[in-house]
PADOFI-229415 format. One line per 10 residues: number of its first residue (from 1); their letters; for each residue x, y, z of C-alpha. Coordinates in steps of 0.2 Angstrom, whole numbers, plus 2048, in hexadecimal, padded with zeros to 3 digits. Layout:
N
NUM	a	X Y Z ~ ...
//
This chain:
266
1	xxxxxxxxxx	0D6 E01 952 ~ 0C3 E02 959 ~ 0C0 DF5 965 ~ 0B1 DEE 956 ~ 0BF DEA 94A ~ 0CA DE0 95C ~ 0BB DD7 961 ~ 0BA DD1 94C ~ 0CD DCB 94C ~ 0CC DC6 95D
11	xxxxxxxxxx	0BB DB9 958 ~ 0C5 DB4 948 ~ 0D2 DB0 951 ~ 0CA DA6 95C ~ 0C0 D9B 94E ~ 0CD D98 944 ~ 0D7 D91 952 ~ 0CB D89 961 ~ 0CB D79 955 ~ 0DD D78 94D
21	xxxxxxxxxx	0ED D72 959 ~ 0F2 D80 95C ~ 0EC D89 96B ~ 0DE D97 969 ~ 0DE D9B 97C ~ 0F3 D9E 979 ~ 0EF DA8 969 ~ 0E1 DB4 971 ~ 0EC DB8 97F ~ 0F9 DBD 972
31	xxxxxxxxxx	0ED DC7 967 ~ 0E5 DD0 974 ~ 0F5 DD5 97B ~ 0FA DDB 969 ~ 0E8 DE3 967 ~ 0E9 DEA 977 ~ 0D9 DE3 97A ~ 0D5 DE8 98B ~ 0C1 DE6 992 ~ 0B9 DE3 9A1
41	xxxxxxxxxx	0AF DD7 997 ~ 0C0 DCC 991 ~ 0BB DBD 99B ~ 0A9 DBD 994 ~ 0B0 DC2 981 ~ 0BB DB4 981 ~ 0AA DA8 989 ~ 09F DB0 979 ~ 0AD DAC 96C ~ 0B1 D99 972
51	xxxxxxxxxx	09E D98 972 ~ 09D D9D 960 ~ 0AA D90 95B ~ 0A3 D85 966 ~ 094 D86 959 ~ 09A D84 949 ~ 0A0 D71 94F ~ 08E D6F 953 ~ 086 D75 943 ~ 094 D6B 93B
61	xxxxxxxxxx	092 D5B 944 ~ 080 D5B 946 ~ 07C D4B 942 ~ 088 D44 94C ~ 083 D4C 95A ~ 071 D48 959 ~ 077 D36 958 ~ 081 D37 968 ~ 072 D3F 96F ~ 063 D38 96A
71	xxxxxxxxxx	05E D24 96E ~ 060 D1C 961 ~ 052 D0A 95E ~ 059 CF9 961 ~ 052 CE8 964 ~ 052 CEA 975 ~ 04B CFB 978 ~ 054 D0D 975 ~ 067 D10 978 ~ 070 D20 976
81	xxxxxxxxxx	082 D1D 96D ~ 092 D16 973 ~ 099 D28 971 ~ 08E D2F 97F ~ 098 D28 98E ~ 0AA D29 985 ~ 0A6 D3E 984 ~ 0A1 D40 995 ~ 0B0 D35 99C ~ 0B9 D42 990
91	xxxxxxxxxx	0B4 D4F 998 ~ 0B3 D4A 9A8 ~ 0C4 D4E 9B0 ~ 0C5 D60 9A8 ~ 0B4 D61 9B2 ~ 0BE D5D 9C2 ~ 0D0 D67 9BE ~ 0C9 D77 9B7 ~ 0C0 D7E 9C5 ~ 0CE D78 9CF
101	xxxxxxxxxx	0DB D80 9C6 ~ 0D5 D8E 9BE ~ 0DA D9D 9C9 ~ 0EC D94 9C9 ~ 0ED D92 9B6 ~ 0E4 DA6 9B1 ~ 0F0 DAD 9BE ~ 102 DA2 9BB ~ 0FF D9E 9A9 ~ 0F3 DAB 99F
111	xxxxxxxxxx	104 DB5 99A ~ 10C DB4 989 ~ 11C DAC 991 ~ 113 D9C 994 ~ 108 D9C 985 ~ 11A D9C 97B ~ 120 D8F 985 ~ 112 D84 984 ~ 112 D87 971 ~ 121 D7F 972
121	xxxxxxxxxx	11F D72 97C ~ 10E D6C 973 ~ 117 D6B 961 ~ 124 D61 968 ~ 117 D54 96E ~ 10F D57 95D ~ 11E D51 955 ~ 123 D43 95F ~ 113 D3B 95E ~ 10F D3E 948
131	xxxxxxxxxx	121 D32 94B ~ 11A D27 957 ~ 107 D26 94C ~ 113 D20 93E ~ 112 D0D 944 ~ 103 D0D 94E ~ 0F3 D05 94C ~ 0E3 D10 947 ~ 0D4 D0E 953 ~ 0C5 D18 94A
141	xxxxxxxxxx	0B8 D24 953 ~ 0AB D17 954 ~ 0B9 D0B 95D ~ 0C0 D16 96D ~ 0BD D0D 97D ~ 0B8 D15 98C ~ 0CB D14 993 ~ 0D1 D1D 985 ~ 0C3 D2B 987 ~ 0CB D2C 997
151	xxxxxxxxxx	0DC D2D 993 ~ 0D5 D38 986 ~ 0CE D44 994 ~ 0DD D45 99D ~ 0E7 D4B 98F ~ 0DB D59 98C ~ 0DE D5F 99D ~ 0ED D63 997 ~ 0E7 D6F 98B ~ 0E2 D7B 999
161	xxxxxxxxxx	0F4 D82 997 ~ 0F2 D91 98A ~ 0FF D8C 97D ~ 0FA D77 97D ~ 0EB D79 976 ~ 0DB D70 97B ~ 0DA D6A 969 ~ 0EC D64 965 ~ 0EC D5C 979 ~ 0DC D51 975
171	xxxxxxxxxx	0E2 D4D 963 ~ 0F4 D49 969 ~ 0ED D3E 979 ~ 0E1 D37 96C ~ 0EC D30 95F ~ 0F9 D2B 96F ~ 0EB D1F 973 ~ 0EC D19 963 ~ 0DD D22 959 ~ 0E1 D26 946
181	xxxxxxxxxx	0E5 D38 942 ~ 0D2 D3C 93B ~ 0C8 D34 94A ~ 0D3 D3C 956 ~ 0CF D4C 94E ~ 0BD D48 94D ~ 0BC D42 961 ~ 0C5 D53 965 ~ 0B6 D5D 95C ~ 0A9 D53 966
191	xxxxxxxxxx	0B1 D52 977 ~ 0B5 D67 974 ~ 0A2 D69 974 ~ 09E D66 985 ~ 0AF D6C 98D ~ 0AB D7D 985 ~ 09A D7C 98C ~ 0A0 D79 9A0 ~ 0AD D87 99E ~ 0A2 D93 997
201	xxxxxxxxxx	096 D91 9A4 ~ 0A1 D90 9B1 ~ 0AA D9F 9AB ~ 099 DA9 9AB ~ 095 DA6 9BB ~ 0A6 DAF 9BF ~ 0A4 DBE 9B3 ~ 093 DBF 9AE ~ 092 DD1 9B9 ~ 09D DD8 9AD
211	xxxxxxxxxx	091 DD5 99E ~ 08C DE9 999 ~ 080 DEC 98D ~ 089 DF9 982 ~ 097 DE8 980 ~ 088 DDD 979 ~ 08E DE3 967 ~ 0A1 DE0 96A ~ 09B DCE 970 ~ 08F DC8 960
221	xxxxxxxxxx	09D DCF 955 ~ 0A9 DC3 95C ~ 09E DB5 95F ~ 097 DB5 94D ~ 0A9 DB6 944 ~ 0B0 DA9 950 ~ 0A1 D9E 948 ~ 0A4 DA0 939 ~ 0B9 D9F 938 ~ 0B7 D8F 944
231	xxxxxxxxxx	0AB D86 934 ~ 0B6 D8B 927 ~ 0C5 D87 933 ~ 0BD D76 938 ~ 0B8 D71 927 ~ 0CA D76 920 ~ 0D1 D6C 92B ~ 0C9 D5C 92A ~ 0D0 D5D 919 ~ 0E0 D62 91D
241	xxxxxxxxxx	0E4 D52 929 ~ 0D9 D46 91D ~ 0EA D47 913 ~ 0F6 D50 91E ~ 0FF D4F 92F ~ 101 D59 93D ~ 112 D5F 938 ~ 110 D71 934 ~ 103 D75 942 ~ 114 D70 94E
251	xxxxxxxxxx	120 D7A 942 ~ 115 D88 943 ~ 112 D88 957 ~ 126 D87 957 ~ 126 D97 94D ~ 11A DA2 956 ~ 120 D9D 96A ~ 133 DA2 963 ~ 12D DB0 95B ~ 122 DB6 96C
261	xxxxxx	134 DB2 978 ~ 13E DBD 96D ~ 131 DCB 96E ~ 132 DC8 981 ~ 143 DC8 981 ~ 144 DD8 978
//
């Protein structure tokens, strides 16, 4: 397989998964260990395609974004939404523990090992807490105090741990705090935007040396089908949990991390 058709899978990969509870940092390191993808541009690859999911949230929520961003006119002057501060409390500790922990979690836990153990351990939260949503009250996006985007943020620390899942970590950690199952998915698309912003950059400060020209194509390739898998990923599930619970999403984690130990086992 040319290293065109890896960086396509590798970017599909990555949209279909960056926004869905299931880990898309644990399932790129399994793909590319299966693809044999091997480049001295992986850092700034994996950068590019987050980048390109990254985007289809802001196409997709647009207009919620330029309301968070923008002032909006009230009696007493301008005010910019409720939403602003609760995002950067969000993001704020993942701001402080990434750079502090990133050589230790690249070098300890970046191995498939890990990534099935953390599948694991994330669908069993996943399933404890659909039980524990049953009989809890629902707090909609427009209600989450500036505790709960804190509580919120510290739970997508978690996420760091390839296998977690940045996504299901922020969702799971949402609806603990009481949030219903649709605005805890909504808060997680908003509070990705700017997390995925400071690790890219931080990461490109790292690696930007590695950047070649002749890998420009690999890199457009895989951050044009990550956009474009993340919309119709987004989009399908939004409808998927407007009706449905997290249930299979666990089921399936529990599927692939057995199925990656007894191929290590092997």
């Amino acid at each position: 397989m040319t290293e065109w058709w890896k960086s396509l899978i590798l970017g599909l990969v990555e949209g279909l998964t960056e926004f869905v509870p299931v880990s898309s940092t644990g399932h790129l390191i399994l793909s590319q260990k299966v693809l044999r993808f091997s480049s001295d541009m992986n850092s700034v690859f994996t950068v590019v395609i987050q980048a390109g999911a990254m985007l289809a949230v802001v196409t997709l929520c647009r207009k919620t974004f330029a309301s968070i961003l923008l002032p909006r006119k009230a009696p007493d002057g301008y005010r910019f939404s409720p939403l602003l501060p609760r995002l950067a409390l969000t993001t704020a500790p993942a701001l402080i523990v990434g750079p502090v922990a990133f050589r230790i979690i690249t070098q300890r836990l970046f191995s498939p090992r890990s990534v099935a153990f953390g599948l694991i351990a994330g669908a069993a939260w996943m399933l404890i807490q659909e039980k524990l949503s049953r009989s809890a009250r629902r707090v909609e996006l427009e209600q989450i105090t500036l505790s709960q985007a804190l509580a919120i943020g510290l739970f997508q620390c978690l996420g760091m741990w390839p296998g977690i899942s940045r996504s299901a970590a922020t969702i799971l950690g949402g609806m603990l705090c009481g949030l219903s199952r649709q605005s805890a998915a909504r808060y997680s698309f908003l509070a990705a935007v700017p997390v995925i912003l400071a690790a890219s950059a931080y990461d490109l400060l790292q690696e930007y040396q590695s950047v070649s020209l002749a890998g420009l194509g690999h890199l457009a390739i895989g951050f044009v089908t990550a956009y474009l898998a993340a919309l119709l990923a987004l989009r399908g599930f939004l409808r998927w949990i407007s009706h449905h619970t997290y249930i299979p999403f666990a089921y399936y984690r529990v599927l692939v991390g057995l199925l990656v130990l007894l191929l290590l086992a092997r």
